[in-house]
Phi, psi and omega in degrees: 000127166334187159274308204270016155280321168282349158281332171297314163312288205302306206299286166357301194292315181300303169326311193302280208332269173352305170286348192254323182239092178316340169238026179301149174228107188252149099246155216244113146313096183327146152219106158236141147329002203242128160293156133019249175313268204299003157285299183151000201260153187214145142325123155278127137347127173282352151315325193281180206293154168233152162300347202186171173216109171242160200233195198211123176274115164308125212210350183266097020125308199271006176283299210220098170296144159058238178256048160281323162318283169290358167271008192264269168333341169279329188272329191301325194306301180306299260234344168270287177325324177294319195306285190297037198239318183256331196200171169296163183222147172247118206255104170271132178209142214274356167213167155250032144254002126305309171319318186278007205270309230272325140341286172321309179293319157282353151265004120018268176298320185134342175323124182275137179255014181281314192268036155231133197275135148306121156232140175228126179200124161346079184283118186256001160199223180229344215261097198259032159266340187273312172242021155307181169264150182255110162266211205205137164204145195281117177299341194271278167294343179092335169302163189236170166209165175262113174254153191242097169279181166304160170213125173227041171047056177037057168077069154056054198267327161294013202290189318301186200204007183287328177283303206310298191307331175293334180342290190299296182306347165295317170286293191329303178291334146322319175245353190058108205201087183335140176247125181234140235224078193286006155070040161203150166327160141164127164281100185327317192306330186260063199162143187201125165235137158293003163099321188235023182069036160234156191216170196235145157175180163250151158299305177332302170284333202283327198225044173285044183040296192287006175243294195226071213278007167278357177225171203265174189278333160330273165321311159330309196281355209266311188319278182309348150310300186263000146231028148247015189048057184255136168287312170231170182212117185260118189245124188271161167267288191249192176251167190274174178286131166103359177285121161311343185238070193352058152124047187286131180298340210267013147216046160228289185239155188231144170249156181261353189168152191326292189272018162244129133286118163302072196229134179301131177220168186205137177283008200244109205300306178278350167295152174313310197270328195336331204247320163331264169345280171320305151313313150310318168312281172348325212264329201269321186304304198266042154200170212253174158244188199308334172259019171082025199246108179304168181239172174248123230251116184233153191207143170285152152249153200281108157293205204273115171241019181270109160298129191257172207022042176214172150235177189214121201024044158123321207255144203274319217229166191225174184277066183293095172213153148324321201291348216269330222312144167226143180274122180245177200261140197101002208183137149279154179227126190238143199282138141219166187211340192234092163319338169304333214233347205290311194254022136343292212295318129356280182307306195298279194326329191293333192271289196271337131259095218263335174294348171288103165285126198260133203241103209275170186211084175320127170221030189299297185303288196301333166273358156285029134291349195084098145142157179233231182281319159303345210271310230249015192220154181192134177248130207272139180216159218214000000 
């Protein structure tokens, strides 16, 4: 029997489970020999349509302290009434007195609350773009799968960290949703793709000691090929000051559509990141995609990322961009934070993405956990 017979078979079987115990919750490790990629499946653009978005209802204390929480819990708020305007919201929540506290409190606001799917699971933080599921989906047939990496909370800096690392297999079952289990760290926050098998990322995390320090970036870069089906990877160097999880692409460069990248950058010589920036910028002029064709490469400036008279886990400043930014569908939703700098920012999206409605979201509060609106979000596809 084939690999992709033995895959017809499990599904086959899986089904019979499902239609014969209606509340049976599967998810199916493949198990063929054939990656990812030579099955036919790629990373999607966070731009194409999604079925869905899920978050983590915030509830960790040493995160977002004292009433820096509910004012947290406010921005969850603005930023779900949007989701759930465009597409389903999937809700982690850690009991079901939480769920109804957490009910209440979005029809508050106004939220319609018919379009959020309930998961009650233990939550050891919110940032469910880092440990979520990353899916996959076959360019031929249209299906998707989940692959499900490791999560050690950015080189164990967080324990505990095992439920949030439980998430995906948890939605695979959830949605009865095939898996593929690629047996290395990665945090979605650190990978950014174009749709087409070009991918963003850094050193600073990837080839970092504390995510997968038995392997080489050769190997690393071989993993996220073949199983998010990407050709090429373009590798930046570092991250900004105060990012916790050293150096996540997803608050330096974005891409906006196949050929534009979006990157922060900053002209002031004596700012923190200033040599960072610059350097990465560098690194986006000279490159290419798999086919050798540059890309157009446009950039932002850096609000205010210093907290003055506090620190915040050792560090004066915390990671505040534009770059944070998530597409939901038909609309973007963009972290603002600096009024000197918010409707740049605004305007540059606005430009480049013009079928978008761009929806700005004060997040002064919410990046001071270290993250923002992309960091607390993953988006789902059916």
């Amino acid at each position: 029997m084939t690999a992709s017979q033995n895959v017809w078979v499990d599904k086959f079987f899986a089904r019979a489970l499902l239609f014969t115990f209606p509340h049976f919750k599967h998810s199916h490790q493949l198990n063929t020999k054939k990656t990812p990629s030579e099955l036919g499946y790629r990373m999607p653009a966070e731009w194409t349509s999604h079925y869905g978005t899920l978050l983590s209802w915030p509830v960790n204390r040493e995160t977002w302290p004292d009433e820096l929480l509910e004012r947290v819990e406010k921005v969850y708020c603005e930023i779900i009434g949007h989701v759930v305007e465009a597409e389903q919201l999937h809700l982690i929540v850690n009991d079901e007195k939480v769920k109804n506290r957490v009910v209440a409190k979005l029809m508050s606001f106004g939220v319609d609350t018919e379009r959020i799917i309930f998961h009650l699971h233990t939550s050891n933080d919110v940032w469910a773009r880092d440990f979520g599921p990353i899916f996959v989906r076959n360019e031929a047939t249209g299906e998707v799968a989940i692959t499900n990496w490791g999560y050690n909370a950015w080189g164990g800096k967080y324990p505990p960290f095992d439920s949030d690392d439980a998430v995906p297999a948890l939605i695979a079952g959830e949605l009865s949703i095939d898996m593929f289990t690629p047996g290395m760290i990665l945090e979605g926050g650190s990978i950014e793709t174009n749709g087409k098998g070009v991918m963003l990322t850094t050193e600073s995390v990837l080839l970092n000691p504390n995510r997968n320090p038995d392997m080489s970036k050769d190997e690393i870069e071989e993993r996220m090929m073949i199983y998010l089906g990407q050709e090429k990877i373009i590798w930046l160097k570092n991250g900004l000051a105060g990012d916790d999880t050293d150096g996540h692409i997803d608050d330096l460069s974005r891409f906006l559509d196949e050929r534009t990248i979006m990157t922060m950058v900053t002209d002031d010589e004596n700012d923190v990141n200033y040599k960072t920036l610059q350097e990465n910028l560098e690194i986006l002029k000279n490159a290419t995609d798999a086919e050798g064709n540059p890309f157009n490469i446009v950039t932002l400036p850096m609000p205010e990322t210093k907290i003055e008279g506090t620190t915040v886990d050792g560090s004066e400043h915390v990671p505040a961009s534009y770059a944070n930014f998530y597409f939901i569908n038909g609309a973007v939703l963009l972290p603002v934070y600096d009024e000197r700098y918010d409707q740049q920012a605004i305007d540059l999206f606005s430009k480049h993405l013009p079928f978008h409605k761009i929806i700005p979201v004060p997040c002064a509060d919410l990046v001071w956990g270290q993250g923002s609106i992309h960091c607390i979000s993953q988006q789902l596809y059916k």
